[in-house]
C-alpha positions as CSV (number, residue, x, y, z in Angstrom):
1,X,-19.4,-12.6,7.5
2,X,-19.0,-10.7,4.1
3,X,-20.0,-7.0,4.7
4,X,-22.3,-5.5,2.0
5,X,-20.7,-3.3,-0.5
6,X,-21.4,-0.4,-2.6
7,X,-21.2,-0.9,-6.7
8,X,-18.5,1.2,-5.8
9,X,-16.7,-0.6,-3.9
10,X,-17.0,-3.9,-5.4
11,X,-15.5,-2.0,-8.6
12,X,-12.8,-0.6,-6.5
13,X,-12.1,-4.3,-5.6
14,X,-12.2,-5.4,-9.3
15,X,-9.5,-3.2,-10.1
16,X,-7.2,-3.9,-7.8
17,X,-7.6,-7.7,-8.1
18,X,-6.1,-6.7,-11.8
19,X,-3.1,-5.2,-10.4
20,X,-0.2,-6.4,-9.0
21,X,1.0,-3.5,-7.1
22,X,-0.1,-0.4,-5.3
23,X,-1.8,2.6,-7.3
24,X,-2.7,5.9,-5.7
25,X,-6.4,6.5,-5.6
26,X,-5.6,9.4,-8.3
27,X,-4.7,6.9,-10.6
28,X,-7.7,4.5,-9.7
29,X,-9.9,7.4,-10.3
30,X,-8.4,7.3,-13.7
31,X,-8.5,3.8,-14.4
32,X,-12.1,3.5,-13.5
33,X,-12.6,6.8,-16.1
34,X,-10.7,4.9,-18.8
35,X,-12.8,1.4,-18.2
36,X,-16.4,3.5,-18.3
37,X,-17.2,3.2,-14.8
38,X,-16.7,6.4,-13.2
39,X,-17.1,7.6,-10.4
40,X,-16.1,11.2,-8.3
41,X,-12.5,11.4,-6.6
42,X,-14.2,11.7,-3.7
43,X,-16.4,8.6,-3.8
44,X,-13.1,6.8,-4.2
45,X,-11.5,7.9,-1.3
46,X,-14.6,7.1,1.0
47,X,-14.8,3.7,-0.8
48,X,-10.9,2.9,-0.2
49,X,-11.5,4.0,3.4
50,X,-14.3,1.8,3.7
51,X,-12.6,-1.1,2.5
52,X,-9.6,-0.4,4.3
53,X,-11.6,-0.7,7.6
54,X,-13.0,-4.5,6.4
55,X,-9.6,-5.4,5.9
56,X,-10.0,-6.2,2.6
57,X,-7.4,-2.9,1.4
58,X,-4.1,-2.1,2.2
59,X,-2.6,1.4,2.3
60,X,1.3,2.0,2.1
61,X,2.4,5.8,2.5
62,X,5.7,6.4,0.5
63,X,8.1,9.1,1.9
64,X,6.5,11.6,-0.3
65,X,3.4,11.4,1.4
66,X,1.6,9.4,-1.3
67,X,-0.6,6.7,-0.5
68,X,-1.1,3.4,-2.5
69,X,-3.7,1.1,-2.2
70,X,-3.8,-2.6,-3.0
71,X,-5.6,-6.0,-1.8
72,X,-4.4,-6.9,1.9
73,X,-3.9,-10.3,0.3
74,X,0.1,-10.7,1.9
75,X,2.4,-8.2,3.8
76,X,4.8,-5.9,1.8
77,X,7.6,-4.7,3.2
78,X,10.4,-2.5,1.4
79,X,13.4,-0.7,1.8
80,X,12.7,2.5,0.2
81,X,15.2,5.3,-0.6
82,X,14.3,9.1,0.4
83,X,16.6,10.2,-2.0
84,X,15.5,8.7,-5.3
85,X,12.6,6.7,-4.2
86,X,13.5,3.8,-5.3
87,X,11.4,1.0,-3.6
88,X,13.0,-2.5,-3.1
89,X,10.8,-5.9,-1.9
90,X,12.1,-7.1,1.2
91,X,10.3,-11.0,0.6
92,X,10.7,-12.4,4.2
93,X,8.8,-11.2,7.5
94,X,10.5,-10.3,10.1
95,X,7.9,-9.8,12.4
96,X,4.6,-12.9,11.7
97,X,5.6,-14.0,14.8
98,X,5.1,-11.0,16.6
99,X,2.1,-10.3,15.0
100,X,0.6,-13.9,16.2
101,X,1.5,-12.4,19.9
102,X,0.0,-9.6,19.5
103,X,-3.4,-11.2,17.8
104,X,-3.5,-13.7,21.1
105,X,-2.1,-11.4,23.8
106,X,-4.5,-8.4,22.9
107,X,-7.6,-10.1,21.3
108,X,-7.0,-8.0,18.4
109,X,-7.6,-9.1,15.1
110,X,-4.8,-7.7,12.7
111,X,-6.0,-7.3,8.9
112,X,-2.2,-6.3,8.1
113,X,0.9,-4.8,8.5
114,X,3.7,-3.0,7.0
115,X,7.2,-2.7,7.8
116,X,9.6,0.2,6.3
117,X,13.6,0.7,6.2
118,X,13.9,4.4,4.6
119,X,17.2,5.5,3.8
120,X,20.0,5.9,0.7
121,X,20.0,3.1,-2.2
122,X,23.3,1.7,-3.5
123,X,23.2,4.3,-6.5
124,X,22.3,7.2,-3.9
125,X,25.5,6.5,-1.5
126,X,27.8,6.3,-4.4
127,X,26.6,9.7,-5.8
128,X,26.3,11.4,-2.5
129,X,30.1,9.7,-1.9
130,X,31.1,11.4,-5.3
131,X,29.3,14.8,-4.6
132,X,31.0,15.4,-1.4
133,X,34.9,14.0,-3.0
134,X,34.5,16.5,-5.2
């Protein structure tokens, strides 16, 4: 059963269908301002949370603290670096498996799920390898 949205929310929705990856809700608060349909900062964080809870939105907290949105269409998972921030796709899924478990074991129904390496990029290690040669 579809829950019943907000204008709001179904706009929220329409954005992100148009983009591919995550967006802060700063920056859909600006997006909906550029495409004439705006709404407050504050409506857009209760929308997000909203659809977060149907399942329908995804939230991924970088190591900065920022959270980005998108559709909980497939799990993302990334190796992200705490030094430049550089976020690389990690394209399998380690952990489906699990996740079926956990769905029949616990009668929970699981929307989605992340998984995180943080650490030092390529780039990073050679730099911080230079640094300290010095």
């Amino acid at each position: 059963m579809r829950a019943l949205r907000t204008r709001s929310q179904e706009r929220i929705l329409n954005l992100l269908k148009t983009i591919k990856q995550g967006i802060s809700a700063q920056d859909i608060y600006v997006e909906l301002r550029s495409r004439n349909q705006s709404m407050g900062l504050a409506t857009v964080y209760r929308s997000l949370e909203a659809l977060k809870m149907e399942g329908m939105v995804q939230v991924r907290t970088l190591a900065n603290g920022e959270a980005l949105y998108s559709l909980a269409q497939q799990d993302k998972h990334h190796l992200t670096c705490l030094q430049c921030g550089i976020s690389i796709p990690i394209h399998q899924c380690p952990v489906h498996d699990l996740e079926e478990q956990l769905e029949s074991s616990h009668k929970f129904k699981v929307f989605y799920h992340t998984l995180e390496f943080f650490g030092l990029c390529d780039r990073c290690q050679t730099n911080q390898a230079a640094e300290i040669g010095q």
